[in-house]
N, C-alpha and C positions, 0 to 999 in steps of 0.2 A: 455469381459469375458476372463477368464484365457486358451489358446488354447490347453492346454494337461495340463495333471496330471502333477504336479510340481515335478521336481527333487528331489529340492532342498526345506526348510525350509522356508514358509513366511519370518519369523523373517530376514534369509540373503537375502531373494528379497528386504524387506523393507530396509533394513540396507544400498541396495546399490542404492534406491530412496533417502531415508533420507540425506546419504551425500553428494551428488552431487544439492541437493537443498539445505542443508549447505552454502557448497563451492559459490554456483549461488547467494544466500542472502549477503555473504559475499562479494563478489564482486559490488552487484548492492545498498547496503545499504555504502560501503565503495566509492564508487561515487557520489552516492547521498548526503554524507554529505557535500562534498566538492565545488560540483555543484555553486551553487549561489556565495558563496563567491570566486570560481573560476573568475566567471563570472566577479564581480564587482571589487577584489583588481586583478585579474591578465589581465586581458581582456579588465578592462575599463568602462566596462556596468553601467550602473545607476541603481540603487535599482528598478527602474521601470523596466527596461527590463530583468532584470535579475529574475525578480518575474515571469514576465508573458513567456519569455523563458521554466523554467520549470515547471511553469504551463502548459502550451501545451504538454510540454515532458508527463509531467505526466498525462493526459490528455489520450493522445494517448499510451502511459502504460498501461493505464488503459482498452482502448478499444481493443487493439490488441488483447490477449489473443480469443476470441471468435473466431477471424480467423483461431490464431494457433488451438483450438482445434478441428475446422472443417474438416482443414488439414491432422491431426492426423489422426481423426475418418474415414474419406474418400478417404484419398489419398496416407498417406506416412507410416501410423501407426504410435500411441503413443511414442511408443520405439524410433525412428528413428526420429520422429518429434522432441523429447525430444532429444536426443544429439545433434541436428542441432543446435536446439535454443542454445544450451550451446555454442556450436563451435564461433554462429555467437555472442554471445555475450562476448566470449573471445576476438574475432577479435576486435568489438567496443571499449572495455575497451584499448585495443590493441592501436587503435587509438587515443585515449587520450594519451596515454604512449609516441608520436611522441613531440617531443617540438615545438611549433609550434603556433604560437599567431593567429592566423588564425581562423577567427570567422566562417567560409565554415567550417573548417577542424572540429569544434566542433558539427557544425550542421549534418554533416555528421556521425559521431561516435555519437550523439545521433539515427539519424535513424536506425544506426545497431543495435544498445542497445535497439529500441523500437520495431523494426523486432525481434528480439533476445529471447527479453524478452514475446514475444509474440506468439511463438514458444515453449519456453519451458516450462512456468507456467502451462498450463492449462492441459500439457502433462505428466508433471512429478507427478501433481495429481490426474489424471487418472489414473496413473498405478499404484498408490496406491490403492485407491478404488476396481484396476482389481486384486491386489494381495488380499486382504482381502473380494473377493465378495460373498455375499453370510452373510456373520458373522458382525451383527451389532455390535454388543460387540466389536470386535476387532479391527473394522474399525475406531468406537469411537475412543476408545483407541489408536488406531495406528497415527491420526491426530491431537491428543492431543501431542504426543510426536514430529510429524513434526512441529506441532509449534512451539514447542521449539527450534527446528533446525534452524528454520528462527529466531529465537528473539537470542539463540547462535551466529547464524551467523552473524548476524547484528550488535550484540553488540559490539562482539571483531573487526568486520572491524571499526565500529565507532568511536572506541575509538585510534583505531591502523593509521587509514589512514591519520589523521589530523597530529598526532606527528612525523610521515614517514615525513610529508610536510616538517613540520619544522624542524627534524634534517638534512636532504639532504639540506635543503633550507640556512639554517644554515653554512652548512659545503664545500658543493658545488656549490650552487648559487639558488637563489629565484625557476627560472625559472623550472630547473634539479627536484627544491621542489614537486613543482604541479606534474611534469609528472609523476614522478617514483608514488607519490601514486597512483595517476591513472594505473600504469604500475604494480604495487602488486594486483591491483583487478583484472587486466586479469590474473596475476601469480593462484591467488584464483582459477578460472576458469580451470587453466592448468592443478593444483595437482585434482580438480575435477572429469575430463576426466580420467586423470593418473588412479586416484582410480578406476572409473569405468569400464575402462579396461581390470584391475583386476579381477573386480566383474561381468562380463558381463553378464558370463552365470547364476548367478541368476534371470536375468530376462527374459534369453531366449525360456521360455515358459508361459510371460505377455505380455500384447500388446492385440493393438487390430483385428480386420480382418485384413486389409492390412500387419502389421507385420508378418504377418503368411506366405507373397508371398513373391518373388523376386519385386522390385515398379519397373513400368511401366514408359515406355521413357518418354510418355509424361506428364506423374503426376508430373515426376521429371522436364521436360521439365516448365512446366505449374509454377511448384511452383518456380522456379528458376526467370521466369519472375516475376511473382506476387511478389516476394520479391524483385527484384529489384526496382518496381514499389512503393513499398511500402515505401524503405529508399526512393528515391526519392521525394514523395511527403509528407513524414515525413518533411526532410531535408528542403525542399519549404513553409511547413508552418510555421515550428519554424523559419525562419529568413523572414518570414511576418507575423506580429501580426492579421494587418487587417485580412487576411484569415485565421487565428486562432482562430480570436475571432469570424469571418462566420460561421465558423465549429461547432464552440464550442455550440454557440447560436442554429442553423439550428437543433443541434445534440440533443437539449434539446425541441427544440417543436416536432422533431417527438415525441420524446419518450412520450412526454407528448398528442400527438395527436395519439399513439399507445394506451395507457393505456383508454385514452376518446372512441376509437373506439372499443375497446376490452370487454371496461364494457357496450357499448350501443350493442355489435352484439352479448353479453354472453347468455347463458340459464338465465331464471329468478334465479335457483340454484345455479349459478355460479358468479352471480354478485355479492354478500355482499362477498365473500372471494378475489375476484380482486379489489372491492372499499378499503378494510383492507390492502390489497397490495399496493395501488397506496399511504396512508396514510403513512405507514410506511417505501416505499423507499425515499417518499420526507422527512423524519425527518433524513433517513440514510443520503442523498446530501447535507440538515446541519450540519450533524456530518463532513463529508470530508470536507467542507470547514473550521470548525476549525482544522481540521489535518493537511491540507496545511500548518497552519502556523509555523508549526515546522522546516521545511525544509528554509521558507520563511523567515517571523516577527521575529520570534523567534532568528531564526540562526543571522540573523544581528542586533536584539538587545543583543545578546552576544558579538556579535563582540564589541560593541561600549557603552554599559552599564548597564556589568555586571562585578564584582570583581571576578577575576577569582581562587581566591583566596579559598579554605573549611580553616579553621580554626574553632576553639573552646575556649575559657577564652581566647582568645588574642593569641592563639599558634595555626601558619600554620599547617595543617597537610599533605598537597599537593595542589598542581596545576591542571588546567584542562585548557586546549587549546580553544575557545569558540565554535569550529564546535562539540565538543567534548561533550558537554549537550546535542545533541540531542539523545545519545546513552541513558539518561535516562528512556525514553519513552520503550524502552526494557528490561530494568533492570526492571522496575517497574510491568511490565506486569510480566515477572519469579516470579516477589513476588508475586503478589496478584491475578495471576489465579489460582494458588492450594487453596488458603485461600475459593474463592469464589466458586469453587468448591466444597468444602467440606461445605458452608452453603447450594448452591444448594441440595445436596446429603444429608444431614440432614433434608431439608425442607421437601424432597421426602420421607423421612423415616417415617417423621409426615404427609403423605400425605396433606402436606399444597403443593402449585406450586406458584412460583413466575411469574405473569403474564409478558406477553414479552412487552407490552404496559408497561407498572409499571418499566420494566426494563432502556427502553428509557427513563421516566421522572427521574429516578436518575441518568442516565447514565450524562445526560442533566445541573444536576443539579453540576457534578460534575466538570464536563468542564467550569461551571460559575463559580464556587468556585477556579478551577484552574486559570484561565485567574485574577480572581479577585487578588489573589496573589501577581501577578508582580505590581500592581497597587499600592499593600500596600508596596510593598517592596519597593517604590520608596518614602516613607515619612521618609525611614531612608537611603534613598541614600545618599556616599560621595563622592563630584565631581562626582555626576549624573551615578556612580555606583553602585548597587543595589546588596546584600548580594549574592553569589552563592546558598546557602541555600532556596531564595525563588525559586530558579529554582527548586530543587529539588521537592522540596514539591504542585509547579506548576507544573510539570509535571506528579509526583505522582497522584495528581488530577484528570488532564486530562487524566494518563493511567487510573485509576478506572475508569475513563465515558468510555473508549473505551474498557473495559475489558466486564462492561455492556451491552455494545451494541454491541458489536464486533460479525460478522457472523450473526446478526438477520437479517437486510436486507433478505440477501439471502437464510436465514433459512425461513422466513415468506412467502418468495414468494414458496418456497420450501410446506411450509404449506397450503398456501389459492390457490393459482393459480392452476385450474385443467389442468393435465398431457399432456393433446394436446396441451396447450400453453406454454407447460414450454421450453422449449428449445431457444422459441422466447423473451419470458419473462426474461431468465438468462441475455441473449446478452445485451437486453436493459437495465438492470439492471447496466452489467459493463460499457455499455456507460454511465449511468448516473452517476456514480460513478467517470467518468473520468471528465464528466462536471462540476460535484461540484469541483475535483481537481482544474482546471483553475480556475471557479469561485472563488476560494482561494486564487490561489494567486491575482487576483482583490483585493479581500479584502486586502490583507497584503500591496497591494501599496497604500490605504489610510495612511502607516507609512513609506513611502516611503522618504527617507530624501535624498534633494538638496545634490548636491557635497558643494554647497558654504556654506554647515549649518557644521560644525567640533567642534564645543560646546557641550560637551557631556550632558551639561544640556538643551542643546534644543533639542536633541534626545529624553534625558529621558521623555519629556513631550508629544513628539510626538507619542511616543510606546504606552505609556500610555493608552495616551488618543483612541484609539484602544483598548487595550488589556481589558478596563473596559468598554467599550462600547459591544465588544464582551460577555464580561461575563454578560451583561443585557441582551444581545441576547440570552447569556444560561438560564438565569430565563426566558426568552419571549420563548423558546422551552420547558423548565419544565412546565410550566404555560399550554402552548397548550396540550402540551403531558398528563400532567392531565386531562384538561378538555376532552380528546379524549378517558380516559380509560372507561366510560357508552359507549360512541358508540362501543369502540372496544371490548368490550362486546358482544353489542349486534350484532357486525357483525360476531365475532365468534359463536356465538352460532345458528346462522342464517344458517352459512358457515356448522359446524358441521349435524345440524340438513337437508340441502342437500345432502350428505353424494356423496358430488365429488371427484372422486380418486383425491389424491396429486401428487406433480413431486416428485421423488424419494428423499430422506434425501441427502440436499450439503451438500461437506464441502470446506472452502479457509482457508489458513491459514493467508491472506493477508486482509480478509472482516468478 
């Protein structure tokens, strides 16, 4: 809750949340595209470890947040939790920026980045929420626009950090390439800080209790260890698979022996809205593992065959670097969440509602259709290069299925799961969330191509035959998803007619 009558203007409290998660997107979206292909052309790595590398990263991305915002809430305050994470996530970017072929030095600067990022995510959207509490209207609205903050943010580092590589790399040496982009994402981070510095005291009466004291030796004491602890055994299992994939696995029967005991120890009232729950996070941990493969499959079937070429009637009109496609999946989203916005907000008008079940099955169907794309594009491949064009419209695809489904998980659980469990419920959620990550890239190293294969036509076949297999996997999730909307039906209306308080309305700009 907000600790005193605001000075100052929501609108410049928001203004100086919105940009400093800007600035954090743009830094950790402008690493990430580089990541894998880091790994593989600079490093050495094999398409396989380099998949399942940041699969765990991402993995443990994914799960950290829940710690930082425990943090937050209990021990350091929002505010102060949230600048940490930025700081510590400058420093890791920082790390990268050192030249240094050093496969420690990398697993290490991923740890900070996973501590980092796990600090300030879940912090910086708290104090959104604490600036606008109270007014649904606005808070709507106010997370509609941080979204765009992250998909701005992301774009422009996407597009920006690949071409960094290459003109440094170009003009000063390969090596100097890599780091300095890596070394602009901590810069992102800097001007972030800078800005908020600036901006401080808009937010100096958000936050939560703790922000409101002087923090305590040993909170500070306490969280300083635990964050050592934490890059540490970050760092230990991304350079051991085997204990990666322990975790990963271990990480996925609790949660699933969480959800089995939750719906056997519920009130009779409470069970058909956590069965609805348990159904609709396992089609969310589908959806992540075709996401994964953007980062994954995707990235290095650009690398190796795709024309990088846009043209039109035979006339170039630009180039695109191949890490540089993955920036479409945000371009695509700015187009078509206002579009699908405004049918939702029309449906509401005609008091028709588009079921969130109904949502998933097209969501579902879209990502088959996208995956199927690249598939077709390879029956007019030349020299086992496939038109730039199909990416686009692949990817188009797959953001319309993510535009769909995008925040239902957590919205749903938000919906059915009654309010004593909700806290326990979100956590397991982002771990699950993290374990479909891994689980992806698993899948993208079934197109994991031999160093001894450099035949771009034996690639093209190998992507392929993945990327159309995937997209029967997307009509085999439309298919179920259909045949789930009579039960989820009837579990709603079951759940309703209970009439169990909900956990309060989430929002992620990330789920």
């Amino acid at each position: 809750m907000a600790i005193q009558n605001p000075p100052v203007s929501q609108t410049k409290s928001f203004s100086t949340v919105f940009l400093i998660e800007m600035w954090e997107r743009f830094g950790f979206y402008g690493m990430q595209v580089l990541m894998v292909t880091y790994m593989v052309k600079k490093l050495g790595f094999a398409d396989v470890d380099a998949n399942l590398v940041w699969g765990a990263a991402s993995a443990l991305i994914y799960a950290t947040p829940a710690i930082g915002g425990w943090i937050g809430d209990k021990f350091l305050g929002s505010r102060r939790t949230m600048l940490s994470g930025a700081v510590i996530l400058m420093i890791g970017y920082a790390l990268l920026w050192i030249p240094t072929n050093s496969t420690y030095a990398l697993y290490l600067a991923l740890g900070v980045i996973i501590l980092g990022n796990g600090l300030f995510k879940p912090n910086a959207g708290n104090l959104v929420r604490k600036i606008y509490e109270g007014d649904d209207v606005k808070i709507d609205s106010a997370f509609t626009i941080y979204y765009m903050a992250v998909n701005v943010g992301s774009t422009i580092s996407m597009l920006l950090t690949p071409w960094i590589r290459d003109y440094v790399g170009e003009h000063y040496g390969d090596a100097l390439g890599w780091h300095t982009a890596f070394g602009v994402c901590s810069i992102g981070l800097i001007l972030g800080l800078i800005n908020y510095y600036f901006m401080r005291r808009t937010l100096a009466h958000i936050g939560s209790e703790p922000d409101n004291h002087p923090p305590k030796a040993k909170n500070i004491l306490g969280v300083v260890v635990g964050s050592l602890a934490i890059i540490a055994a970050s760092a230990y299992i991304l350079q051991n698979q085997s204990v990666a994939e322990l975790c990963v696995y271990a990480a996925g029967v609790v949660i699933l022996g969480i959800f089995v005991h939750l719906i056997r120890s519920s009130e009779p009232g409470e069970r058909a809205g956590l069965v609805a729950a348990l159904v609709l996070t396992i089609q969310t941990i589908f959806f992540f593992i075709f996401y994964q493969q953007m980062s994954t499959s995707l990235n290095l079937f650009a690398q190796r065959n795709v024309d990088l070429s846009f043209g039109i009637f035979g006339y170039e009109i630009f180039r695109w670097i191949p890490e540089q496609f993955q920036s479409l999946n945000a371009i695509w989203i700015v187009i078509l969440s206002p579009i699908l916005v405004g049918i939702y907000n029309s449906l509401g008008k005609h008091g028709k509602d588009f079921p969130v079940a109904a949502k998933f099955a097209l969501g579902f169907a879209a990502v088959a259709v996208g995956f199927f794309m690249y598939g077709l594009g390879a029956t007019t491949a030349v020299n086992g290069a496939i038109s730039s064009w199909y990416m686009v419209w692949g990817y188009g695809f797959y953001s319309l299925g993510e535009v769909l489904v995008s925040g239902l998980g957590l919205a749903m659980i938000a919906r059915y799961v009654p309010a004593r469990m909700g806290g326990f419920m979100m956590g397991a959620y982002y771990v699950a969330s993290g374990v479909s990550q891994y689980m992806g890239s698993v899948v993208a190293n079934y197109a994991a191509i031999p160093k001894d294969i450099t035949d771009p036509l034996q690639s093209l076949a190998i992507y392929t035959s993945l990327f159309n297999k995937l997209g029967f996997v997307g009509i085999g999730c439309t298919a179920i998803a259909i045949a789930m909307l009579p039960l989820m039906k009837k579990l709603s209306l079951n759940h309703a007619l209970a009439n169990v308080p909900p956990v309060p309305p989430v929002h992620n700009e990330d789920l």
